[in-house]
KOLMI-637616 format. One record per residue (C-alpha): residue in one letter; residue number from 1; x, y, z. Coordinates in Angstrom, 2 decimals, padded with zeros to 5 digits. Layout:
N
ATOM   res     n         u         v         w
ATOM     A   NUM         X         Y         Z
...
REM end
This chain:
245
ATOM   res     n         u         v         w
ATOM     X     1   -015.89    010.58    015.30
ATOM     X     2   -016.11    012.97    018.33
ATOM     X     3   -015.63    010.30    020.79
ATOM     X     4   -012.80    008.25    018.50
ATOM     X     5   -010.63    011.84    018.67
ATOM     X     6   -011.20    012.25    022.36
ATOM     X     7   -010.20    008.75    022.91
ATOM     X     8   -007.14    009.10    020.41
ATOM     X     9   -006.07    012.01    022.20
ATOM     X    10   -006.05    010.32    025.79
ATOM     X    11   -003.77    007.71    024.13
ATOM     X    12   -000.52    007.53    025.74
ATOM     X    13    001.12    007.86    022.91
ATOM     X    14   -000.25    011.83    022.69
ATOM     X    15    000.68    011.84    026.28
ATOM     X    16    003.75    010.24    027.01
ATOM     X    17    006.07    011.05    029.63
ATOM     X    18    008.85    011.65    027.13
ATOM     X    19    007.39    014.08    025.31
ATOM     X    20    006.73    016.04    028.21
ATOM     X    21    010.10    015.13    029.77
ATOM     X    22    011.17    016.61    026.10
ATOM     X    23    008.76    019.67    026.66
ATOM     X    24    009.75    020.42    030.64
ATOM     X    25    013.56    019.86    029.73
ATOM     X    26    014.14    016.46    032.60
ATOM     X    27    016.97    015.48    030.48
ATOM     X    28    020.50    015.96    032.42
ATOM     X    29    021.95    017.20    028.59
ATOM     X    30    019.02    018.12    026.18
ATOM     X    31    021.08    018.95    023.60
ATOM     X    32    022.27    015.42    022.87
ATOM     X    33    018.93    013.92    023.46
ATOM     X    34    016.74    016.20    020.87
ATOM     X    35    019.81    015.37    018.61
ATOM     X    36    018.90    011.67    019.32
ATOM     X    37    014.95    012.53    018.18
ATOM     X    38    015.73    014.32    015.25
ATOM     X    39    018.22    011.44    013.81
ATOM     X    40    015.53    009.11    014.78
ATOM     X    41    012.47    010.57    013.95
ATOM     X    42    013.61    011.29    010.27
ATOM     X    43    013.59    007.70    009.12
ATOM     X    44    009.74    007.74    010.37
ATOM     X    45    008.67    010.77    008.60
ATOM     X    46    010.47    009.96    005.66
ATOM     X    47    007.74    007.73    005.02
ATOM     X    48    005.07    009.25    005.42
ATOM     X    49    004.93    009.92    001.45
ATOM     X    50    004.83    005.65    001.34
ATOM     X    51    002.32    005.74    003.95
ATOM     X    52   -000.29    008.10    002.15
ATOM     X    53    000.07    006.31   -001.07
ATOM     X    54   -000.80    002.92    000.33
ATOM     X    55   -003.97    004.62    002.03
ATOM     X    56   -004.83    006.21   -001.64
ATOM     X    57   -004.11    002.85   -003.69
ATOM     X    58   -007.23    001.45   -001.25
ATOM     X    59   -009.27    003.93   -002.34
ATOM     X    60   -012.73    003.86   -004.70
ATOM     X    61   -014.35    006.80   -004.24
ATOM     X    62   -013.16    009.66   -006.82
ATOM     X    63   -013.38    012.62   -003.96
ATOM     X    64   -011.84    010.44   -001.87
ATOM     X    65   -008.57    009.99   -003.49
ATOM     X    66   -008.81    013.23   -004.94
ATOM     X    67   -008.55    014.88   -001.23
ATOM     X    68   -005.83    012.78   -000.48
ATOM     X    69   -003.83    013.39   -003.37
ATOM     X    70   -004.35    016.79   -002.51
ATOM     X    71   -002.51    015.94    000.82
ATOM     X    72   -000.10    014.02   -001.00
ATOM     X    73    000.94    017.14   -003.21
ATOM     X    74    001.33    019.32    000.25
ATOM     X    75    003.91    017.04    001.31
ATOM     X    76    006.32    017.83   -001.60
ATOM     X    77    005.82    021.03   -000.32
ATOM     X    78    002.81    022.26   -003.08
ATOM     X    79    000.65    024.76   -000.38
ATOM     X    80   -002.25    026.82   -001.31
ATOM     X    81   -002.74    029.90   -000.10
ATOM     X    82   -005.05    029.21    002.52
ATOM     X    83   -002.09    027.18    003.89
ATOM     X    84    000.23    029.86    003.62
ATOM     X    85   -002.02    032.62    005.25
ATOM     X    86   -001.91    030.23    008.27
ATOM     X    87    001.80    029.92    008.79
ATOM     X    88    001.67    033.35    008.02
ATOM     X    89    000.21    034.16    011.42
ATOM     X    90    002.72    032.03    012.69
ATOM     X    91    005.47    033.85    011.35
ATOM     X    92    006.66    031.80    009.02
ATOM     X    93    007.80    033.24    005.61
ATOM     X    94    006.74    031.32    002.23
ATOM     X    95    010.31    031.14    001.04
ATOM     X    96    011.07    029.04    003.67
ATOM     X    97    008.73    026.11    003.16
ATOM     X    98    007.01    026.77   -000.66
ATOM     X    99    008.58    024.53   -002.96
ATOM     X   100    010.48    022.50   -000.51
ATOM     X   101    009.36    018.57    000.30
ATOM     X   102    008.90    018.15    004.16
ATOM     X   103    011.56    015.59    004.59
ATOM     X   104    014.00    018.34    003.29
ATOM     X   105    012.40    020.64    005.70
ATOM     X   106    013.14    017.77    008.10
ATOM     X   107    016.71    017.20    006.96
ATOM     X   108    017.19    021.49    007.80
ATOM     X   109    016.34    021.18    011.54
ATOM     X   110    018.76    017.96    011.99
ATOM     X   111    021.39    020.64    010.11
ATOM     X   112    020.46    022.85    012.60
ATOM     X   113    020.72    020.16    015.64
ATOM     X   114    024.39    019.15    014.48
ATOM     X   115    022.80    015.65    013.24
ATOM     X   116    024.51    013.06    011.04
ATOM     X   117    021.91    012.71    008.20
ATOM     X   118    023.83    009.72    007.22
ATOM     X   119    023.19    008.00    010.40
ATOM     X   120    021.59    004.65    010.12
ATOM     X   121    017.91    003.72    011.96
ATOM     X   122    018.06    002.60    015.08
ATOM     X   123    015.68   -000.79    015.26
ATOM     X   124    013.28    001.10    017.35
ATOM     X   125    011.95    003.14    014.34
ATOM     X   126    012.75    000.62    012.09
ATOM     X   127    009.64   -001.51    013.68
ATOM     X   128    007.95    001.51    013.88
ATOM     X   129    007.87    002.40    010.22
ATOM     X   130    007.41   -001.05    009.00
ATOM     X   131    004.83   -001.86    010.97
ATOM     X   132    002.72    001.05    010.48
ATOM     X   133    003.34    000.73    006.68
ATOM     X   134    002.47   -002.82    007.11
ATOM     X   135   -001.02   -001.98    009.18
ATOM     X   136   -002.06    000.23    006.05
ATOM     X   137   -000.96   -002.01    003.26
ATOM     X   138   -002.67   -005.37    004.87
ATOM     X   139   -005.28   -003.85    006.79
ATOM     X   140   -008.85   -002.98    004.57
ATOM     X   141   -009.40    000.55    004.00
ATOM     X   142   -011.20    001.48    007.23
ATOM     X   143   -008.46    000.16    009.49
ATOM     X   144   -006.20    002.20    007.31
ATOM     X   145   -008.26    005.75    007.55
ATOM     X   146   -008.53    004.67    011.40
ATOM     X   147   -004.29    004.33    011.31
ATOM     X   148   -003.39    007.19    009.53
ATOM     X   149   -006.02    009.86    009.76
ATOM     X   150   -007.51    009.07    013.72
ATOM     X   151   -004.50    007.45    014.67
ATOM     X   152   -001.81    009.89    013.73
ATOM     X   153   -002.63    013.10    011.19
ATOM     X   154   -005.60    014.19    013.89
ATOM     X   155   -003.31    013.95    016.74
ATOM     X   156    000.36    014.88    015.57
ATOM     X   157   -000.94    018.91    015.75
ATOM     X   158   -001.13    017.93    019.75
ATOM     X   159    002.55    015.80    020.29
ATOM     X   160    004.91    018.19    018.07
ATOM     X   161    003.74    021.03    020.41
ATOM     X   162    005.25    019.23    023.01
ATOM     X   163    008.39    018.98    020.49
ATOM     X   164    008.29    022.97    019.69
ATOM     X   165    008.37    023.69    023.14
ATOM     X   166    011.45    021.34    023.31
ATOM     X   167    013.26    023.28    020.94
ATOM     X   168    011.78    026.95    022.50
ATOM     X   169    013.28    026.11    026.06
ATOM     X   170    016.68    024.30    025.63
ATOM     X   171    017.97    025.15    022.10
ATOM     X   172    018.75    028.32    020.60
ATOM     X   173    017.42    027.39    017.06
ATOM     X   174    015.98    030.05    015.02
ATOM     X   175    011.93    029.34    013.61
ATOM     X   176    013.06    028.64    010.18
ATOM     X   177    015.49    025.90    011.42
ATOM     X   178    012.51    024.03    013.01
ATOM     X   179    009.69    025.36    010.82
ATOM     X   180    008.93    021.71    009.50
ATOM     X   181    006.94    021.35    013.13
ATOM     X   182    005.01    024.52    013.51
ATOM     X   183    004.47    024.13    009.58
ATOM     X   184    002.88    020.33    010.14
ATOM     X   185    000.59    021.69    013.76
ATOM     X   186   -001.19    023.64    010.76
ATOM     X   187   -000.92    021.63    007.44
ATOM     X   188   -001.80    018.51    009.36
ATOM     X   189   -004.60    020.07    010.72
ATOM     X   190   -006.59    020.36    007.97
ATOM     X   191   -005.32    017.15    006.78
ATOM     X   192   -006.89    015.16    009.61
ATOM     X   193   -009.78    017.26    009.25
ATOM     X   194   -010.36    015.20    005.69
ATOM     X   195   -009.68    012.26    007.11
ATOM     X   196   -012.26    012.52    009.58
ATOM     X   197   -014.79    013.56    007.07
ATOM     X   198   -013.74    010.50    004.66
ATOM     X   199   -013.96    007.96    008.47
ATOM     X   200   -017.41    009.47    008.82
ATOM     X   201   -018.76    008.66    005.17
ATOM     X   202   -017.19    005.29    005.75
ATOM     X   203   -018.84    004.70    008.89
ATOM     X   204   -021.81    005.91    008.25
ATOM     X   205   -024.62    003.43    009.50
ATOM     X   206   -021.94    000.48    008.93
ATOM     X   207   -020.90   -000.63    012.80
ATOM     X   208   -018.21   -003.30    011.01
ATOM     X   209   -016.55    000.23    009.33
ATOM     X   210   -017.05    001.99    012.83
ATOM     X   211   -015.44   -001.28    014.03
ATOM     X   212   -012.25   -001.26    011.78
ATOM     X   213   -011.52    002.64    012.34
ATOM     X   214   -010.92    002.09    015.51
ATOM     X   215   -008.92   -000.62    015.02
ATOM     X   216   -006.54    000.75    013.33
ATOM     X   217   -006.65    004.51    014.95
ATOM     X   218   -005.59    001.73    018.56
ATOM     X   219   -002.95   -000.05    016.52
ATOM     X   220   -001.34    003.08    014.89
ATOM     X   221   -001.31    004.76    018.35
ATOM     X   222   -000.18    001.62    019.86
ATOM     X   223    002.99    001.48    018.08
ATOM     X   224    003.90    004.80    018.46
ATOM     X   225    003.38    004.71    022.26
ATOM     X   226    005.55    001.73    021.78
ATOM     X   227    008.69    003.92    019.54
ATOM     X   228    008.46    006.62    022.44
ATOM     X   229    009.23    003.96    025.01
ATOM     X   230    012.01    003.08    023.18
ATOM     X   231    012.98    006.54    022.88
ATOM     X   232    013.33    006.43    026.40
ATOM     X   233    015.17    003.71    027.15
ATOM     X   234    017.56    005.19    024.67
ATOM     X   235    017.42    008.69    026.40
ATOM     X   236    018.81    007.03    029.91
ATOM     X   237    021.48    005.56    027.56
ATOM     X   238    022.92    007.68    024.86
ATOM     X   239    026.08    008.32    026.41
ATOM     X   240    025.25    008.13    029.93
ATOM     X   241    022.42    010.23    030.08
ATOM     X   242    020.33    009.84    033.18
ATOM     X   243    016.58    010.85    033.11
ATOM     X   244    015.77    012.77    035.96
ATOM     X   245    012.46    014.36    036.23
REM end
């Protein structure tokens, strides 16, 4: 598992020149292009309620599903106090995120941005979301642990730093309005913590499982190296933009 997350994390799709042009500000107007993200992104993490239930529906083992349920109930915004003592730390106050389903939490930072919350998907994330939901429904339940627990919650802590930063250096938006990514670089932590547990019981002394984790850790990580380079083709358009760094 060790060498899976160090080879996840090299993925260019962790490190991918427009989250750090994001990060170091390279954008001629950054305003418009994290504006751009935040319409976008939404119709991705929207999902990810859609995403988790497919994984759990492919599941036999009681403690298995149970863990993931568990997960399930955090994203409607259900966090136990070990949870909360975290974002405590971080300065985050419970009243801002107890109670309240991440995709609302999402919805308050494109509020913040000036977003249209209205605004249709662009095709981009439209594959994107599809396809991923599409690798976890057809795929057998190790290629689906790979996609959504190697291949995305055990790296997402690393990419939305690289967003937070964004929104430190060239916006003026206070912690609460962007709390849903600070928030997920702890939640999601501990969530692909239990995934990787649940890969390693899978795996155990079964290469084919080993196999199939991997698999679907590339293909998850493959198509969202593939939404960020559409992301940037869209940053050197949206309105005449130019990318500069």
């Amino acid at each position: 598992m060790e060498n899976l997350l160090n080879e996840a994390l090299q993925h260019r799709a962790v490190k991918h020149p427009y989250l750090t042009s994001l990060r170091n500000g390279e954008f001629q107007d950054m305003n418009l292009i994290l504006k751009d993200f935040a319409s976008e992104y939404s119709h991705y993490s929207a999902w990810f309620p859609r995403y988790l239930t497919a994984v759990i529906s492919k599941m036999e083992r009681v403690e298995h599903r149970t863990a993931l349920l568990d997960n399930l109930s955090e994203e409607s915004g259900n966090l136990h106090e070990e949870d909360l003592d975290a974002i405590r730390a971080l300065g985050i106050e419970d009243e801002w995120v107890q109670g309240i389903p991440h995709p609302l939490l999402f919805k308050r930072f494109q509020a913040a941005m000036g977003c249209d919350t209205n605004q249709k998907p662009s095709i981009e994330v439209e594959i994107w979301r599809e396809s991923f939901l599409s690798l976890i429904q057809h795929g057998n339940l190790a290629v689906a642990i790979g996609a959504i627990g190697l291949g995305t919650e055990a790296i997402v802590k690393f990419i939305y730093k690289d967003i937070i930063g964004a929104i430190e250096n060239h916006t003026n938006l206070a912690l609460k309005d962007y709390v849903f990514f600070p928030l997920h670089t702890e939640v999601d932590d501990e969530h692909g913590k239990t995934l990787l547990r649940i890969a390693e019981e899978l795996s155990a002394d079964n290469a084919q499982a080993f196999h199939d984790l991997r698999k679907g850790m590339i293909m998850a990580l493959n198509l969202r190296a593939s939404y960020w380079d559409g992301m940037m083709e869209r940053a050197a358009q949206v309105n005449g933009v130019q990318y500069v760094g």
